[in-house]
C-alpha positions as CSV (number, residue, x, y, z in Angstrom):
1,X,-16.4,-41.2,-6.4
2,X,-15.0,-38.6,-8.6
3,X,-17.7,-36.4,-7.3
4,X,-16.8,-36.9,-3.8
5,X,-13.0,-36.0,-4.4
6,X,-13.6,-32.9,-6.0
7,X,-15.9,-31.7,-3.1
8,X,-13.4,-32.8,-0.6
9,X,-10.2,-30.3,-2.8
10,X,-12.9,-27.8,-2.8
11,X,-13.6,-27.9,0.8
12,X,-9.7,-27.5,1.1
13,X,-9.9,-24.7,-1.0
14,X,-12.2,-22.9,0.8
15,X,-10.4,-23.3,4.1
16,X,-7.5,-21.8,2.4
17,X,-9.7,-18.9,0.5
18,X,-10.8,-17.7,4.4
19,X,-7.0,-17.6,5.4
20,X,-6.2,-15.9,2.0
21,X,-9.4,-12.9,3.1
22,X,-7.9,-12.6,6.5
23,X,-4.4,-12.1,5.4
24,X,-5.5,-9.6,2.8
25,X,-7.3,-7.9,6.2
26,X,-4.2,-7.7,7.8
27,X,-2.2,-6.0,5.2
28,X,-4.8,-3.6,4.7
29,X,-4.5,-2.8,8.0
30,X,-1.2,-2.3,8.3
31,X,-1.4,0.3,5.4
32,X,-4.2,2.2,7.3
33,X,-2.1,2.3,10.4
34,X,1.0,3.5,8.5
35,X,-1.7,6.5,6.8
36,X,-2.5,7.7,10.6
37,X,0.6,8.1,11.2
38,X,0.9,9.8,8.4
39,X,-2.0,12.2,9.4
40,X,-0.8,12.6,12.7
41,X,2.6,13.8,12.1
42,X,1.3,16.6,9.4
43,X,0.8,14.5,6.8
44,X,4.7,13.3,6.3
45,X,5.1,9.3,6.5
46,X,8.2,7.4,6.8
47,X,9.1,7.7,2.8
48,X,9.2,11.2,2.9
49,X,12.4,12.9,1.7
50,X,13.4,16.7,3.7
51,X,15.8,18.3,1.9
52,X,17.4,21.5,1.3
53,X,17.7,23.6,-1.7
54,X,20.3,26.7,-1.9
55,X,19.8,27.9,-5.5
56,X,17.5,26.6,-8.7
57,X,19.7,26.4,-12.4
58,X,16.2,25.2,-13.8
59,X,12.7,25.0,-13.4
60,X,11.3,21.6,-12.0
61,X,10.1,19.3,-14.0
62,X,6.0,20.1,-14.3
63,X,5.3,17.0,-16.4
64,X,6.0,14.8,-13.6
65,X,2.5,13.9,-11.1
66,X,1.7,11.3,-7.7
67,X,3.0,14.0,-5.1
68,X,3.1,16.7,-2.8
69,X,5.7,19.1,-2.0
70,X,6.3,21.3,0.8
71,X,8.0,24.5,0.6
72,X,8.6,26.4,4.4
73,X,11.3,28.6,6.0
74,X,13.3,27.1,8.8
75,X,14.2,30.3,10.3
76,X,10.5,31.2,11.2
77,X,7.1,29.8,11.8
78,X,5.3,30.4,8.7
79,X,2.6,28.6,6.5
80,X,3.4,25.9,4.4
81,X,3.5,26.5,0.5
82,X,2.2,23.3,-1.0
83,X,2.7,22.1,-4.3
84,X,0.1,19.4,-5.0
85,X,0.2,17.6,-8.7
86,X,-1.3,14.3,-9.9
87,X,-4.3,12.4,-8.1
88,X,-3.4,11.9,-4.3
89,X,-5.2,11.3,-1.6
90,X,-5.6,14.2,0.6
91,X,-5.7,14.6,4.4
92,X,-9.3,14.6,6.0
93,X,-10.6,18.0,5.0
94,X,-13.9,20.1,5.8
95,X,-14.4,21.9,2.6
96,X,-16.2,24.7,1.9
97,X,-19.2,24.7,-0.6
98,X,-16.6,25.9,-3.4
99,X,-13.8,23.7,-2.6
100,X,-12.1,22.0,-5.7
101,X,-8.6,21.2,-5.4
102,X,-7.9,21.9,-9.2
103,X,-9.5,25.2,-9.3
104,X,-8.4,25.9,-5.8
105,X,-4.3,25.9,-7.1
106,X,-5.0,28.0,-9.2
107,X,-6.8,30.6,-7.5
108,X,-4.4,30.6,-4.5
109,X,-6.6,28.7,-1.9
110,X,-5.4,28.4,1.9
111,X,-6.3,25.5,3.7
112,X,-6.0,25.5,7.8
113,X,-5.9,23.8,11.0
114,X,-8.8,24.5,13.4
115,X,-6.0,25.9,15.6
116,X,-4.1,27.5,13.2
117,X,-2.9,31.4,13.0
118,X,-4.5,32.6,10.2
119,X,-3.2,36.0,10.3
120,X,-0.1,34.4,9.2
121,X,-1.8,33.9,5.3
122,X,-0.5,36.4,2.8
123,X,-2.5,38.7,1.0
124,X,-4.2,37.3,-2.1
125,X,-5.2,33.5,-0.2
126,X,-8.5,32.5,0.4
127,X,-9.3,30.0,3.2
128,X,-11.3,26.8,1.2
129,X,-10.9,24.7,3.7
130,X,-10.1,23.0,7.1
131,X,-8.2,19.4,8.3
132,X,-10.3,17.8,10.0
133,X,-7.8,16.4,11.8
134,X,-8.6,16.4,15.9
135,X,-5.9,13.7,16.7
136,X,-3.1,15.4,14.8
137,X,-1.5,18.6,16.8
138,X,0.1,19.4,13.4
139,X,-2.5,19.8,11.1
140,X,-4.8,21.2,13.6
141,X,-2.0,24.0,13.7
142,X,-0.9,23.7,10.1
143,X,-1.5,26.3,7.1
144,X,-1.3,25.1,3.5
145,X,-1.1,27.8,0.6
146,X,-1.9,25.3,-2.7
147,X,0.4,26.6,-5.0
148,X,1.4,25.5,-8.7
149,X,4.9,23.7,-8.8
150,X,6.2,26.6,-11.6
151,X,5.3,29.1,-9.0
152,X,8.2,27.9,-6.9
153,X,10.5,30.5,-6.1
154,X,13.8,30.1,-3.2
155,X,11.9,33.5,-1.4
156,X,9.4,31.3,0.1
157,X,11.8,29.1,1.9
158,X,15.1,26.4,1.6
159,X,13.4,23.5,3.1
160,X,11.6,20.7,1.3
161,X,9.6,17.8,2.2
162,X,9.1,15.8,-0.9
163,X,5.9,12.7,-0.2
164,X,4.8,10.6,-3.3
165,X,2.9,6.9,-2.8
166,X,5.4,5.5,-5.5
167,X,7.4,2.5,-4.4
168,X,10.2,4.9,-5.2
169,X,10.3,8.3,-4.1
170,X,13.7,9.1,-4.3
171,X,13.6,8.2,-7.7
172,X,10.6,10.4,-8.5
173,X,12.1,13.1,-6.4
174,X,15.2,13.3,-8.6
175,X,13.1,13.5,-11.6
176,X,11.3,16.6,-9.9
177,X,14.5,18.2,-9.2
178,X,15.5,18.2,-13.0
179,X,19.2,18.1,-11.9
180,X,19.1,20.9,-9.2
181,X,21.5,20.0,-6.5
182,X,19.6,19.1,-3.2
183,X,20.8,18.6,0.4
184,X,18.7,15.4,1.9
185,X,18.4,16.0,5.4
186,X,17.0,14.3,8.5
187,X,13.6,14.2,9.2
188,X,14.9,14.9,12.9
189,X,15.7,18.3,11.4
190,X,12.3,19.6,11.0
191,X,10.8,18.4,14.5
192,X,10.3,15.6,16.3
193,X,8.3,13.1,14.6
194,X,6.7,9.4,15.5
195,X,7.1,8.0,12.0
196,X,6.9,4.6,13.9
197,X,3.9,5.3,16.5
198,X,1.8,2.4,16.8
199,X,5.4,-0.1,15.9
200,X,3.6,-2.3,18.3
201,X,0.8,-2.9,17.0
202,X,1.9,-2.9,13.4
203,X,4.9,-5.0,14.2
204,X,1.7,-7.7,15.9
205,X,0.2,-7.1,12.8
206,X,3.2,-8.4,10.8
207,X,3.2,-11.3,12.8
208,X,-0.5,-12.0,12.2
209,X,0.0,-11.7,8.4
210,X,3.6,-14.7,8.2
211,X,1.7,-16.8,10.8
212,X,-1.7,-16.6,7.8
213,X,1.3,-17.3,5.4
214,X,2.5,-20.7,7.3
215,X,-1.0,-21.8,8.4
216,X,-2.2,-21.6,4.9
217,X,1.4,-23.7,3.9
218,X,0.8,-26.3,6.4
219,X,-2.5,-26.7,5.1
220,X,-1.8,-27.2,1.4
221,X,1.0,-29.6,3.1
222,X,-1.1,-31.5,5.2
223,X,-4.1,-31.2,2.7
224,X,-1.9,-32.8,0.0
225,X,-0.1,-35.9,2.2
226,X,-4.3,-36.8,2.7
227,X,-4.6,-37.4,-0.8
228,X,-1.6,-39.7,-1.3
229,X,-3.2,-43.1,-1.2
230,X,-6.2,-41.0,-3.4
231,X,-3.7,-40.7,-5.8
232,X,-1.8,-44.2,-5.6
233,X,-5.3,-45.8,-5.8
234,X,-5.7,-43.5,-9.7
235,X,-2.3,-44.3,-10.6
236,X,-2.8,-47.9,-10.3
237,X,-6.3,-47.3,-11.9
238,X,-4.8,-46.0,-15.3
239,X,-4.1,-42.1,-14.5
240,X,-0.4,-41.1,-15.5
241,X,1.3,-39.1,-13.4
242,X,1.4,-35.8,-15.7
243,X,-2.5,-36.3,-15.4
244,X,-2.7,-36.7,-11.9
245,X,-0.6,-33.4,-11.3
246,X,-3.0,-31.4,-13.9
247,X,-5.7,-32.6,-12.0
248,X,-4.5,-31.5,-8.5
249,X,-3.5,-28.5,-9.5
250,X,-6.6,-27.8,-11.3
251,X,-8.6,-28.5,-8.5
252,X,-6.7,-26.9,-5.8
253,X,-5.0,-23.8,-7.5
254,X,-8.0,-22.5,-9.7
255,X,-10.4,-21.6,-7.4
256,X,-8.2,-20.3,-4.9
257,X,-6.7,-18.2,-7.8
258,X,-10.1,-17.3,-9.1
259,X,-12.0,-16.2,-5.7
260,X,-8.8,-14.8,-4.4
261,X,-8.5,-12.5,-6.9
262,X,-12.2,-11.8,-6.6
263,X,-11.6,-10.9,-3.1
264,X,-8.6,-8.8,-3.7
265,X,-10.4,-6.7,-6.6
266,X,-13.5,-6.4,-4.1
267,X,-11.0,-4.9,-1.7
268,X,-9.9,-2.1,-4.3
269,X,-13.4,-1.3,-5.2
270,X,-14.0,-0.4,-1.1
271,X,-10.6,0.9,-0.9
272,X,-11.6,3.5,-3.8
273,X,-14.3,4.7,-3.5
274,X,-15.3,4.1,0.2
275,X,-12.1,4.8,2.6
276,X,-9.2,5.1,0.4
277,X,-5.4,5.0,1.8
278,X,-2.4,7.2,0.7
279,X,-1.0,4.6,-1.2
280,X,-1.7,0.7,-2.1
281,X,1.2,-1.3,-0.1
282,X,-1.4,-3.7,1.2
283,X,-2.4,-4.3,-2.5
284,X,1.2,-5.5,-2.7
285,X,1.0,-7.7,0.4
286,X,-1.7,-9.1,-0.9
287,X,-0.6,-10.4,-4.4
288,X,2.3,-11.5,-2.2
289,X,0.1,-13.8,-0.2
290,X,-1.4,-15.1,-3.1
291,X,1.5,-15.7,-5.2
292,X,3.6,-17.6,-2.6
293,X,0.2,-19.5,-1.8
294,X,-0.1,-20.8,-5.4
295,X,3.6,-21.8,-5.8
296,X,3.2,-23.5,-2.6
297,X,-0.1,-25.0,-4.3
298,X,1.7,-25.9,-7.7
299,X,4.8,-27.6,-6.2
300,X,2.8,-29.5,-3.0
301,X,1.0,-31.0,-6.5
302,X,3.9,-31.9,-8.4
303,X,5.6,-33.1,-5.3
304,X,3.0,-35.5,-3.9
305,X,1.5,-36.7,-7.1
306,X,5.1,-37.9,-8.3
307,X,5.6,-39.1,-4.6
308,X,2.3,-41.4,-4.6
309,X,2.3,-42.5,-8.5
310,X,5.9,-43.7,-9.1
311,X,6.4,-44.7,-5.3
312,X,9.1,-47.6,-4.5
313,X,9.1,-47.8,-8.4
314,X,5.1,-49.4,-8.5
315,X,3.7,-51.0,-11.2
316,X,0.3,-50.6,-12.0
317,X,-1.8,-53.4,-12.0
């Protein structure tokens, strides 16, 4: 018998480990969608920060890494001075045989569109590189210069667009600025962008991912209320109730935990080193999933073994 119940919890559990995989699915794609728009509208996303700056009282502060900066003048169509520091993922790129983005900052580098003017590209900048970017009319147009961030001097341009995968980019943003005074601006103000193409389908995706969230709750509900007379039938048999809620939970919650966190550290491994995304908001999504599952998990057990043990105050026999 005690066999039989712990293959029926684990069945249970499995159910609820192929809802946890498909949710964790969904959020990862609702980060890629969010990185082609990114790519699409030159590599700026809806956390980006434009700003203007009129005069520099200090250097920035080089210490600080996990973004990329872009320096341009308003007035005219020129190439892009980009400041790149810390590991970030970079837009799709066909590299030449002595592409390294390290070396490349330092040696003054030019990357380009396929379209691009490259008789806009100062003296001194070698091209190392070009987006491979069809589907993006920016990129395909755009013109990079990799600079270093203490080679940033007001000549080059006013305008800013500040992009970091931190949860917090204004924060790190201010820490960049060292306490130079910055304008924020618009996005508006440097074109016309589609930060929320594909809302559609992302906000489909959304749905997908709360209605995972209550199937997988009405499951540990339902799955729970089918073990009440299971756990009457115990109680009466000598189980306590504090025992009866250990073993519920350790049934139910364990191996969900275990092969859910499995799954989720799978996910990272393909996310790093196979097709990687600017920034891990899905990772987030995820853990979100599988936290609110497991509380649902821990109280559906306390709940229902309480419920069936000390019912209509029953006495065991």
């Amino acid at each position: 018998m005690k066999l039989n119940i712990k293959t029926k919890l684990y069945q249970t559990n499995y159910i609820l480990i192929l809802i946890c995989f498909l949710s964790i699915v969904t959020s990862w794609l609702i980060s890629y969608f969010d990185y082609v728009n990114m790519v699409n509208n030159g590599y700026i996303n809806k956390k980006s920060i434009s700003f203007r700056l009129e005069e520099m009282n200090k250097p920035f502060n080089p210490n600080l890494s996990g973004y990329i900066l872009m320096q341009y003048d308003n007035e005219r169509l020129s190439p892009k001075y980009v400041y790149i520091n810390g590991d970030v993922k970079l837009p799709p790129i066909i590299k030449n045989n002595n592409f390294n983005i390290d070396k490349d900052i330092d040696s003054h580098a030019a990357i380009v569109g396929a379209s691009a003017s490259i008789e806009s590209i100062p003296n001194g900048y070698t091209i190392t590189g070009t987006f491979d970017t069809s589907h993006s009319y920016r990129l395909s147009s755009d013109i990079w210069l990799l600079s270093r961030i203490e080679e940033l001097h007001l000549d080059k341009g006013h305008y800013f667009i500040f992009t970091s995968p931190s949860s917090s980019p204004e924060d790190k943003l201010s820490a960049l600025m060292n306490g130079n005074p910055y304008e924020v601006l618009s996005m508006q103000n440097y074109g016309t962008y589609s930060l929320a193409s594909n809302s559609l389908f992302q906000n489909i995706l959304w749905a997908l991912y709360l209605f995972f969230l209550l199937i997988a709750l009405a499951h540990t509900i339902n799955g729970h209320r089918k073990d009440g007379k299971l756990i009457t039938v115990l109680y009466y048999s000598g189980f306590s109730t504090y025992r009866l809620i250990w073993i519920m939970i350790k049934l139910r919650l364990f191996s969900f935990m275990l092969i859910s966190i499995f799954l989720v550290i799978s996910c990272v491994l393909l996310n790093r080193y196979i097709y990687s995304l600017w920034d891990t908001s899905w990772l987030l999504y995820s853990f979100c999933f599988i936290g609110f599952q497991s509380l649902s998990i821990i109280i559906a057990s306390i709940s229902t073994s309480c419920q069936y043990s000390v019912k209509k105050e029953g006495h065991r026999f």
